[in-house]
C-alpha positions, 0 to 999 in steps of 0.5 A: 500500500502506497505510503504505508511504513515498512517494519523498520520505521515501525521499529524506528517510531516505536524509540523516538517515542519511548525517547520522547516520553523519557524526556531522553538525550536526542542524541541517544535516540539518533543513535539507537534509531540507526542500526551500528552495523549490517553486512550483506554478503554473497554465498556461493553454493554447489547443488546436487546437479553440479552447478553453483547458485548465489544466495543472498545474506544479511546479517545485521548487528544494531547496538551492542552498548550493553552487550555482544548483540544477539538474535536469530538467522531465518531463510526465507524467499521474502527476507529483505535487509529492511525486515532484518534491521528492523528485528534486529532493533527490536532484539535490542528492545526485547534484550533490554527489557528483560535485562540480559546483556546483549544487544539486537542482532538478526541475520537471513538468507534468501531462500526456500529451504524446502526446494533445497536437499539436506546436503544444500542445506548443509552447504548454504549454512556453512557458507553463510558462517564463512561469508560472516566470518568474524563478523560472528563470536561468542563476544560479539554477535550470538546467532539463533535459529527463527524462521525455517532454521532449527539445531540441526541448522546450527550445528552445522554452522557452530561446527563450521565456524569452530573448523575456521578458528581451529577450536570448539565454540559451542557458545557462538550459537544458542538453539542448538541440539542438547548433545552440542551444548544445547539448554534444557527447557529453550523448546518451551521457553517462549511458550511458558515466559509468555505463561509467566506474564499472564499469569502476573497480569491476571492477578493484577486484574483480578482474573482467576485463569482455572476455568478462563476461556482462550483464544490462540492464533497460531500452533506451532511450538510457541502456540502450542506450548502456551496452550498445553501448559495454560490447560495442564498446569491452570486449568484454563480453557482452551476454547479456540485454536487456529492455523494456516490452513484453518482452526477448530472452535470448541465452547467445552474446551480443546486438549492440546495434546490430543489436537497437536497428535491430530495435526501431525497425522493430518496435517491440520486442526481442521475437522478435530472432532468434528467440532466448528472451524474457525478462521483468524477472523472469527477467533480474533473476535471471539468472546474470551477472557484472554488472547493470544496471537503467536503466529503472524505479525499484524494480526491486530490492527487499527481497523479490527482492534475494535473487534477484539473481546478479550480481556487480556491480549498476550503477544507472542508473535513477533509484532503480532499486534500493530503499535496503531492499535494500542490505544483502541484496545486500551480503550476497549478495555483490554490489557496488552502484554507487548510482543517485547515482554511476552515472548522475550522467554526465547531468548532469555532461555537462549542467553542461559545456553550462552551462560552455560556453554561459556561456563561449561556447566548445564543446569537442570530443567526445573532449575532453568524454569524457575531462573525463567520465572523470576526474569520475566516477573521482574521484567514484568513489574518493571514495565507495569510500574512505568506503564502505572506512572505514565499511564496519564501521559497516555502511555500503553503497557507496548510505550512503557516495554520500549521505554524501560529498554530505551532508558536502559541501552541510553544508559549504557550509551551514556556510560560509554561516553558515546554521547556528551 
């Protein structure tokens, strides 16, 4: 749509307003508004049937005055260097909101991995580290599986980068398969961080979630997580469920082991039980006490926030809700756990791979958990508190996430003496 803002400006706003609201250094939000540094880079790769295709790469490093910046490497046909430097900026947010001592990185290659064999896959992952080269490091930018990129992925590329330094550097990746440094508990850390702020925003509320109704977009490892844990350990009741390719709406509640066996031997949620399909539109406006978007970015936006019912909306996707839509939901009642906060469980359980890979010692389960726990309800009340002192400047609980990150990496920058 002509005139309409790319991602990266999106990301760009969002810190010109936190820095507003802060009363901060324009100096410091000239500085984070700009990412420090990307790189494009060219990746030859020889294919099965002997001749050689160029991909395209990106990976981009935006501020690392807290920290080596962090952030995951997609492969997607789509992937631009807007989209990468505005998650990159984003990284920076979600890093500093929850305290962790990085910055934002993020890195993507042109492609569709599933017209590609294993062994080209192999062979673009390892040239995509070569073309990065010391670019990346355990110091200075720590890499992470995100879209179309898993472990095995990974793996490929720690392996390669320890041939091209001549030693073992498990902790240049998080994300990676437990026999290679891997950290218990990263499967469902988005998931159960996300869980974690629900649950501190429904007391806040008032809100008991034994017997809560629930709405999740998307059910992939995030949705899915959120929703088994919500239904085994809260007893809430998980009402609607959608995908791709359709959902299912049951008023009784839905088990969601039992509906993910049903979506790994068909391929779908559709049909489950026989119960009614469901699509986004229908889920988004259902009548729940909470909402979850977990799959695509911009599910909620200005034109149909008004339809949204819930009383607690909880972001885990990645800019699953546009910042325009804040305030209509606000208005209409809904409390908003932003994208920054929500599903900041990710790399928060990523930073304990990196922690104990650098440590060369590996914690148990439970006890990542609980470390989860208290990072995210700390993280929690500290973007309330700033929400509840700023709420008559009309500051969303998204303005008040940004400004507690904004305030933190400004801080560091100062410290620095980047600035006067």
């Amino acid at each position: 749509m002509a005139g309409e803002k790319n991602w990266f400006q999106v990301a760009q706003d969002r810190i010109k307003i936190a820095g507003a609201k802060l009363g901060q250094n324009s100096e410091i939000t000239e500085i984070l508004c700009n990412p420090q540094r990307t790189l494009c880079v060219s990746i030859p790769v020889r294919m099965d049937n002997g001749t050689t295709r160029v991909f395209l790469g990106y990976r981009c490093q935006h501020n690392d005055a807290v920290g080596p910046t962090k952030g995951g490497i997609r492969f997607h046909q789509d992937e631009t260097i807007e989209d990468v430097e505005a998650l990159a900026t984003l990284m920076t947010l979600k890093c500093a909101v929850v305290g962790l001592p990085y910055g934002g990185g993020k890195g993507g290659v042109v492609v569709d991995p599933s017209k590609l064999s294993t062994g080209e896959l192999e062979r673009l992952s390892r040239g995509f580290v070569r073309a990065l080269g010391t670019f990346l490091g355990p110091d200075r930018d720590v890499p992470a599986p995100d879209v179309n990129t898993n472990g095995q992925i990974m793996a490929w590329m720690v392996d390669e980068y320890s041939k091209m330094t001549g030693h073992n550097t498990p902790a240049l990746m998080t994300g990676k398969p437990i026999i290679l440094g891997g950290s218990l508990g990263r499967t469902a850390a988005t998931g159960l961080g996300g869980v974690y702020c629900l649950r501190i925003a429904a007391k806040k509320l008032g809100m008991n979630l034994k017997g809560a109704t629930v709405a999740i977009e998307g059910f992939g490892n995030v949705g899915f997580y959120a929703a088994k844990i919500l239904h085994d350990e809260d007893g809430a009741k998980v009402v609607g469920i959608t995908m791709v390719s359709g959902g299912v709406y049951d008023p009784d509640g839905i088990d969601p082991d039992d509906l993910k066996a049903y979506e790994n031997k068909n391929g779908t949620v559709r049909g489950y039980k026989g119960h009614d399909n469901i699509s986004n539109e229908q889920l988004r406006a259902l009548d729940v006490d909470v909402y979850i978007p977990a799959a695509l970015q911009n599910a909620i936006v200005k034109e149909n926030a008004k339809d949204v019912k819930a009383k607690i909306v909880v972001e885990l996707a990645n800019g699953g809700i546009n910042p325009d839509a804040d305030e209509i939901l606000e208005k209409n009642g809904a409390f908003v756990v932003p994208d920054i906060l929500g599903n900041a469980g990710g790399v928060t359980v990523s930073y304990f791979e990196w922690v104990q890979n650098n440590y060369g010692y590996y914690w148990a389960e439970k006890e990542i958990n609980e470390k989860l726990e208290r990072v995210m309800s700390e993280a929690f009340e500290r973007v309330y508190n700033m929400y509840s002192r700023h709420r008559a400047d009309k500051v969303t609980m998204r303005m008040a996430a940004d400004m507690v990150a904004v305030e933190r990496v400004g801080d560091a920058i100062k410290t620095r003496g980047w600035v006067a």
